[in-house]
MARPADREN-221910 format. One record per residue: residue number from 0; residue in three letters; y, x, z of N, C-alpha, C in turn. Coordinates in nm, 3 decimals, padded with zeros to 5 digits. Layout:
# MARPADREN-221910
<node num="NUM" residuo="ALA" n_yy="Y" n_xx="X" n_zz="Z" ca_yy="Y" ca_xx="X" ca_zz="Z" c_yy="Y" c_xx="X" c_zz="Z"/>
...
//
This chain:
# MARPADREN-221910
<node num="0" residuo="UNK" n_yy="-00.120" n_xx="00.083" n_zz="00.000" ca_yy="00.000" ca_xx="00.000" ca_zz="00.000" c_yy="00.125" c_xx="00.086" c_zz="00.000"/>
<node num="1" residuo="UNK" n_yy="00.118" n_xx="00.198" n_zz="00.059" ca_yy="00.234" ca_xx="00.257" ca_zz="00.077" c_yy="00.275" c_xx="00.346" c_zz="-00.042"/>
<node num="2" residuo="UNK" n_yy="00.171" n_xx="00.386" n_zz="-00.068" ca_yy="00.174" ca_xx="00.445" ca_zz="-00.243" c_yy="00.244" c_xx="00.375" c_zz="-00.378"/>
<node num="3" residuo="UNK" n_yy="00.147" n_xx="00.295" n_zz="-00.376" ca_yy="00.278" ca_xx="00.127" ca_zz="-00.479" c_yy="00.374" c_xx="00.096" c_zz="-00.381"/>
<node num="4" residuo="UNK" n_yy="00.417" n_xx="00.127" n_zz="-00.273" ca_yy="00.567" ca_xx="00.099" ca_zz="-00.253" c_yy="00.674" c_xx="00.212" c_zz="-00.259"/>
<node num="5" residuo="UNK" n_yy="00.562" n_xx="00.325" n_zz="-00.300" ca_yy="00.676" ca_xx="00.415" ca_zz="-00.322" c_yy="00.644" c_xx="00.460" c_zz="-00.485"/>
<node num="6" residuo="UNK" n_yy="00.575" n_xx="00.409" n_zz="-00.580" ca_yy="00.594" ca_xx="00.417" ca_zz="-00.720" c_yy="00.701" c_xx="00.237" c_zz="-00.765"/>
<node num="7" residuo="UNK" n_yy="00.753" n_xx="00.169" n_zz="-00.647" ca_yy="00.810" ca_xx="00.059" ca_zz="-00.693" c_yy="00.910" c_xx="00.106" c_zz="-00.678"/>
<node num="8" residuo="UNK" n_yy="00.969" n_xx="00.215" n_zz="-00.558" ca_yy="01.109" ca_xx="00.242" ca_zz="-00.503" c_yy="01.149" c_xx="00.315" c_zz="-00.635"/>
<node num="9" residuo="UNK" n_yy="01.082" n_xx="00.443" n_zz="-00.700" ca_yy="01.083" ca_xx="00.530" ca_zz="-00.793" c_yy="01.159" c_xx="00.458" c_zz="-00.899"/>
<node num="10" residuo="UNK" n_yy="01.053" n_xx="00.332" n_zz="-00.937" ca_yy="01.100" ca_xx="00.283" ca_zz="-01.087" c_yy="01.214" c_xx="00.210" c_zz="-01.076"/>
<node num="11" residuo="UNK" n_yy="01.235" n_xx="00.106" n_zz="-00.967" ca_yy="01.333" ca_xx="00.052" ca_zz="-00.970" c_yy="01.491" c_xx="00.155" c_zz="-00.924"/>
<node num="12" residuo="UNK" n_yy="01.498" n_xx="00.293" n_zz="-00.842" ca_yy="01.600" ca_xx="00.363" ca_zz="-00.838" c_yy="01.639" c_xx="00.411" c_zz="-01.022"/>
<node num="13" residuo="UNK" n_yy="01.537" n_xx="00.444" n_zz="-01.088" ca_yy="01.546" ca_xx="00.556" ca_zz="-01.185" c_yy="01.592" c_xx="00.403" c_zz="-01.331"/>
<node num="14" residuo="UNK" n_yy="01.536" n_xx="00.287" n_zz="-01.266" ca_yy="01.608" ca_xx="00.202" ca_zz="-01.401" c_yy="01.723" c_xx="00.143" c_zz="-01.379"/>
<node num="15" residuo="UNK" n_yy="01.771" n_xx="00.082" n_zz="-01.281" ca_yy="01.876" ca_xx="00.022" ca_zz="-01.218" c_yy="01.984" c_xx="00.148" c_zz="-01.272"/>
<node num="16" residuo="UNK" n_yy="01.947" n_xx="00.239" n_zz="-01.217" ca_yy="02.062" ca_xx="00.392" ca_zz="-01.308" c_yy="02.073" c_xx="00.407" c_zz="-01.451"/>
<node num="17" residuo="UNK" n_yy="01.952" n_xx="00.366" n_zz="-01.484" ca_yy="01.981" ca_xx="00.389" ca_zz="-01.599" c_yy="02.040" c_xx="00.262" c_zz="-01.708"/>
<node num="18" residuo="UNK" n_yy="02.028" n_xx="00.177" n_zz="-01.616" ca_yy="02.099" ca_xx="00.015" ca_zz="-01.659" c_yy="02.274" c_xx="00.056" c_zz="-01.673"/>
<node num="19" residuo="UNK" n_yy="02.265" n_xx="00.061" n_zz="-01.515" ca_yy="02.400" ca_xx="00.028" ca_zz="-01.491" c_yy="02.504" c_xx="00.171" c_zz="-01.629"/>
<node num="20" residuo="UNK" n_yy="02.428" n_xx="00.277" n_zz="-01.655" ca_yy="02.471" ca_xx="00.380" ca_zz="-01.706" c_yy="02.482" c_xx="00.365" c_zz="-01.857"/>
<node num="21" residuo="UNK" n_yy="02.393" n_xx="00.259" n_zz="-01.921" ca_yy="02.405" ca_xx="00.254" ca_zz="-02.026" c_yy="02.551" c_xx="00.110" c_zz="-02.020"/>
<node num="22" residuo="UNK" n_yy="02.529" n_xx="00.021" n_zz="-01.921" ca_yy="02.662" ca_xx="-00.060" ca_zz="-01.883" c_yy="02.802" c_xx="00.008" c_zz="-01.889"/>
<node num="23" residuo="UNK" n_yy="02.810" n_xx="00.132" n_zz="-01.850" ca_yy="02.919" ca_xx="00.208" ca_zz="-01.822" c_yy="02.961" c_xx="00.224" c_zz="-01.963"/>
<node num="24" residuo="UNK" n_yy="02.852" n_xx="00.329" n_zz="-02.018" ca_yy="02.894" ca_xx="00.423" ca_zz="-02.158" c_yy="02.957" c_xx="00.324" c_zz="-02.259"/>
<node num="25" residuo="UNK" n_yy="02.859" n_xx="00.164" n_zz="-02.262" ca_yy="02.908" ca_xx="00.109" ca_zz="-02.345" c_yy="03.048" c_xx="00.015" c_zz="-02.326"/>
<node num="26" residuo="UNK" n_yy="03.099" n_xx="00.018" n_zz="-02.205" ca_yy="03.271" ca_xx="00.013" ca_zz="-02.150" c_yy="03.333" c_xx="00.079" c_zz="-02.243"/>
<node num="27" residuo="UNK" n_yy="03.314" n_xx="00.247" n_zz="-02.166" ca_yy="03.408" ca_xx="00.317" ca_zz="-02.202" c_yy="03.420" c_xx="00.326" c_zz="-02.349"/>
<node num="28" residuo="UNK" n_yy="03.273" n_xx="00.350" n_zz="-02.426" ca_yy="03.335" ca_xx="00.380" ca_zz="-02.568" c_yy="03.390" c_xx="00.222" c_zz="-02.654"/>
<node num="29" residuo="UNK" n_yy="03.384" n_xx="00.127" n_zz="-02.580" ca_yy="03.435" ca_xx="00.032" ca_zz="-02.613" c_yy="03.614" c_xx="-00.004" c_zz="-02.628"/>
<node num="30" residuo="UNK" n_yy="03.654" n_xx="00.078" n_zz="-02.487" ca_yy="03.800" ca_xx="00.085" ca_zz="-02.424" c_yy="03.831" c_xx="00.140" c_zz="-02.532"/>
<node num="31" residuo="UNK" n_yy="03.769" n_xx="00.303" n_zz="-02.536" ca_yy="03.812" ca_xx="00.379" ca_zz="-02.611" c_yy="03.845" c_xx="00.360" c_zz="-02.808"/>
<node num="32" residuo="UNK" n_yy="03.777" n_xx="00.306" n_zz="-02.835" ca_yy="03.750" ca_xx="00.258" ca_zz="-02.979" c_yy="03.893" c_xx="00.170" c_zz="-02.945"/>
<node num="33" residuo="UNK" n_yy="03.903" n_xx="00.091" n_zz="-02.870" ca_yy="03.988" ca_xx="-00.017" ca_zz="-02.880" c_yy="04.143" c_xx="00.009" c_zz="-02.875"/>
<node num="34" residuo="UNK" n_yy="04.160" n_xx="00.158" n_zz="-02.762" ca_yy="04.246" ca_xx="00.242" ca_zz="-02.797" c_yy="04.312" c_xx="00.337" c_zz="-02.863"/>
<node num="35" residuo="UNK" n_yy="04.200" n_xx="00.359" n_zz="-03.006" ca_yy="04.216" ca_xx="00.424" ca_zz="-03.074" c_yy="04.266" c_xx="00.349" c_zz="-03.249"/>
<node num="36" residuo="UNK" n_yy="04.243" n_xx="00.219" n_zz="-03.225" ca_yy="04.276" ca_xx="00.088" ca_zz="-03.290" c_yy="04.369" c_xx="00.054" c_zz="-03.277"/>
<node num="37" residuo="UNK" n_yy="04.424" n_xx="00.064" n_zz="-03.160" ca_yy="04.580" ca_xx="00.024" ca_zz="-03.132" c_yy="04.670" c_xx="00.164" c_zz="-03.192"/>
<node num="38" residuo="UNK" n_yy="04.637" n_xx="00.257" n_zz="-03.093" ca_yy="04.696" ca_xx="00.428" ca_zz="-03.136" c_yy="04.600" c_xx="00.526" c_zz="-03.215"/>
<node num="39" residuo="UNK" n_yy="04.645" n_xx="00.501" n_zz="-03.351" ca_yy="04.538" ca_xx="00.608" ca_zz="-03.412" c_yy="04.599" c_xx="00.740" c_zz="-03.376"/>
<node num="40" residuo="UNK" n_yy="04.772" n_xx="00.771" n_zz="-03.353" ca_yy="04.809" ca_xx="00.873" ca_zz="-03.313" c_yy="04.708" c_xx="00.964" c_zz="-03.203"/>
<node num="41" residuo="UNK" n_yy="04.695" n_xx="00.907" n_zz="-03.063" ca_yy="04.600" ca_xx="00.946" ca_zz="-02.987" c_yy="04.480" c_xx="00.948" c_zz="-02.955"/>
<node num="42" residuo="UNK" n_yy="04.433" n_xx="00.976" n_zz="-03.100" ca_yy="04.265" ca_xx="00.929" ca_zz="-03.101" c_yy="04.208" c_xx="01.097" c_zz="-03.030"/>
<node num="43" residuo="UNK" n_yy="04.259" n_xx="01.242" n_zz="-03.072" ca_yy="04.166" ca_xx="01.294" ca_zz="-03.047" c_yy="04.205" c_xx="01.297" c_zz="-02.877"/>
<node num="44" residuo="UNK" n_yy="04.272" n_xx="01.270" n_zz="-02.863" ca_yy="04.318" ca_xx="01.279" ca_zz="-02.679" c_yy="04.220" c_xx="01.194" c_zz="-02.627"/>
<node num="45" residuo="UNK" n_yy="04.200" n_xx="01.064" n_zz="-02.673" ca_yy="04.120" ca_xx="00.946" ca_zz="-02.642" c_yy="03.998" c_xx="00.990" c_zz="-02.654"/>
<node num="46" residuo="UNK" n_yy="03.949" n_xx="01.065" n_zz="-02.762" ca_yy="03.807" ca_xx="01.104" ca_zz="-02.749" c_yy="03.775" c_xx="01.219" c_zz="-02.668"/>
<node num="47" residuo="UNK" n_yy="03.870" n_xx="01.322" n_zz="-02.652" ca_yy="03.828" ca_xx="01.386" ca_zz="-02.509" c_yy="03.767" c_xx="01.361" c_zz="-02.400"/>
<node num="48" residuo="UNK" n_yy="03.903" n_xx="01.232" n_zz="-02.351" ca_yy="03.858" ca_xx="01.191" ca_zz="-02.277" c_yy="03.733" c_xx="01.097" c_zz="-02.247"/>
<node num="49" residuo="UNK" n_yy="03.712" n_xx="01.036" n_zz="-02.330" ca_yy="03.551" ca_xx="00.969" ca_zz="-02.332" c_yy="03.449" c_xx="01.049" c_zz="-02.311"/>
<node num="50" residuo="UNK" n_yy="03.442" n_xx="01.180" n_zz="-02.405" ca_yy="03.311" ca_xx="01.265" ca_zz="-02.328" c_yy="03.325" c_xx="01.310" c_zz="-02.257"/>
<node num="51" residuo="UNK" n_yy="03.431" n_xx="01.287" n_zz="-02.150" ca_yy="03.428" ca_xx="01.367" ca_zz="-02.011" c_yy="03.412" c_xx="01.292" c_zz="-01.946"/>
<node num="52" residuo="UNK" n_yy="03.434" n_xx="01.128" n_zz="-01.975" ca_yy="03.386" ca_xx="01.042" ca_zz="-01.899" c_yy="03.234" c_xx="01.003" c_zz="-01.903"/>
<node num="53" residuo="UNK" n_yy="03.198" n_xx="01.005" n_zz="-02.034" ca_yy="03.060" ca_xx="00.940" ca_zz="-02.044" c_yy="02.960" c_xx="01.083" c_zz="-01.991"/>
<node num="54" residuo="UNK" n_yy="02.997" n_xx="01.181" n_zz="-02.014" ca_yy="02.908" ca_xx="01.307" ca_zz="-01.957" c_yy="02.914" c_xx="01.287" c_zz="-01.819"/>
<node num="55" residuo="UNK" n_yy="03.045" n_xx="01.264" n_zz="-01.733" ca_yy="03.010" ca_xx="01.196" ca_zz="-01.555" c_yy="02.926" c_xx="01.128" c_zz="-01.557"/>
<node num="56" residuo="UNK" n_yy="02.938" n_xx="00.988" n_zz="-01.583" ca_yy="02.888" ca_xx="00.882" ca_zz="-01.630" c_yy="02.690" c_xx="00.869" c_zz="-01.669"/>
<node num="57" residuo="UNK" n_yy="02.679" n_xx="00.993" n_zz="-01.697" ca_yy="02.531" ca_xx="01.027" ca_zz="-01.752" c_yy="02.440" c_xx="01.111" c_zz="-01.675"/>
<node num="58" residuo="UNK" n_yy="02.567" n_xx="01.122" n_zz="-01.555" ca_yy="02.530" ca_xx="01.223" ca_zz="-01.466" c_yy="02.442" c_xx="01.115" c_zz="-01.327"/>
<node num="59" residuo="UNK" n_yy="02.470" n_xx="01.013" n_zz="-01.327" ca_yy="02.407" ca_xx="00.923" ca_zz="-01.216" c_yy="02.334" c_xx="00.933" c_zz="-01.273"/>
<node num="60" residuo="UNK" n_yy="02.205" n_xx="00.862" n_zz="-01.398" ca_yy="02.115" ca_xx="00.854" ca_zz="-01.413" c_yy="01.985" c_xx="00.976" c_zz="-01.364"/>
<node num="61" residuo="UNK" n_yy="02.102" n_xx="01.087" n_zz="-01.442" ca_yy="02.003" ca_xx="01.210" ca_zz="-01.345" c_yy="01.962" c_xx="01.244" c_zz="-01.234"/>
<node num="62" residuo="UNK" n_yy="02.090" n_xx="01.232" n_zz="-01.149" ca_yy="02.073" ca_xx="01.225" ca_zz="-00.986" c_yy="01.961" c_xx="01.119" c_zz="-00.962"/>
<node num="63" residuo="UNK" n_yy="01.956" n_xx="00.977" n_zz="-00.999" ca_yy="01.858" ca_xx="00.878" ca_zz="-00.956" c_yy="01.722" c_xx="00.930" c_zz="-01.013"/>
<node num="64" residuo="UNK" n_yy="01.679" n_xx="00.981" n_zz="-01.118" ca_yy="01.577" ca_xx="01.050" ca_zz="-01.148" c_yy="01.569" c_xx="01.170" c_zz="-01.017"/>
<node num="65" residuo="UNK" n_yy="01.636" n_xx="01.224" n_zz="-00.976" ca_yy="01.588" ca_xx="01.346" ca_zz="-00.864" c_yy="01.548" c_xx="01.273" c_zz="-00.723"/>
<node num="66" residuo="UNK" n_yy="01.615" n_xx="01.148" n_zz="-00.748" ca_yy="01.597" ca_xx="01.080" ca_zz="-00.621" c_yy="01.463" c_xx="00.989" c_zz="-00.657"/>
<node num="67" residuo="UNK" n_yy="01.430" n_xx="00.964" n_zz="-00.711" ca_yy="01.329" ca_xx="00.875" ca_zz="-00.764" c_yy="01.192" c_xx="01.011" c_zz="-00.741"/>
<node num="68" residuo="UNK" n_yy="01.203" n_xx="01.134" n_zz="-00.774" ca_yy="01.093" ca_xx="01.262" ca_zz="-00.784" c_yy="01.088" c_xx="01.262" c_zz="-00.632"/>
<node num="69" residuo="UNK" n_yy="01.208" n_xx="01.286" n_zz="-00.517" ca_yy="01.196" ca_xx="01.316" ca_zz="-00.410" c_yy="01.149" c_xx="01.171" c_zz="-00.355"/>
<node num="70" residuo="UNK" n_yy="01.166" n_xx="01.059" n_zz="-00.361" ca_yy="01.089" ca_xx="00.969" ca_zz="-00.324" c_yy="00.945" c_xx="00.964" c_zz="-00.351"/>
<node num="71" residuo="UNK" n_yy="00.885" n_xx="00.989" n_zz="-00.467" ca_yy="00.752" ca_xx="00.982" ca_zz="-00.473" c_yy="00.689" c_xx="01.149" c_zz="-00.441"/>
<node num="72" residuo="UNK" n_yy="00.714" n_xx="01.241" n_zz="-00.429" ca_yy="00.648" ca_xx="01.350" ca_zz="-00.374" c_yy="00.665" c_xx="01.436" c_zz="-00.229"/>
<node num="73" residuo="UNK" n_yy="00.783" n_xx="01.369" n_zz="-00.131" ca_yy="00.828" ca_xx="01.414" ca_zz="-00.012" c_yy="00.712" c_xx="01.320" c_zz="00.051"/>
<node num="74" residuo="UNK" n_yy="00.725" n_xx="01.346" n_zz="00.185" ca_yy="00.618" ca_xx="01.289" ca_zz="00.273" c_yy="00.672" c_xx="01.188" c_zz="00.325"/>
//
């Protein structure tokens, strides 16, 4: 029992991250597109900033994957 409750904790940390992360990316490059529609002047400024956001942004999923490994192999 305790085994399937810790391959349930795993999957549900490591997808919920990766939900909410694909929720995020598709915000921002949404904002961004939308700001770059209005100001084509500041598009490459605008796209800077998006991969510095979406690279944060891509960075939870990983952490929840390390947390999801240390949940199923710590004692």
């Amino acid at each position: 029992m305790s085994q399937g409750l810790k391959y349930l904790a795993a999957a549900i940390a490591a997808s919920l991250a990766a939900l909410a992360a694909s929720f995020g990316n598709g915000k921002v490059i949404s904002k961004t597109l939308e700001g770059m529609a209005r100001q084509p002047e500041s598009a490459g400024n605008l796209r800077a900033t998006m991969f510095i956001g979406v690279g944060l942004i891509e960075a939870v999923p990983i952490l929840a994957v390390v947390v999801a490994f240390l949940i199923l192999f710590l004692k």
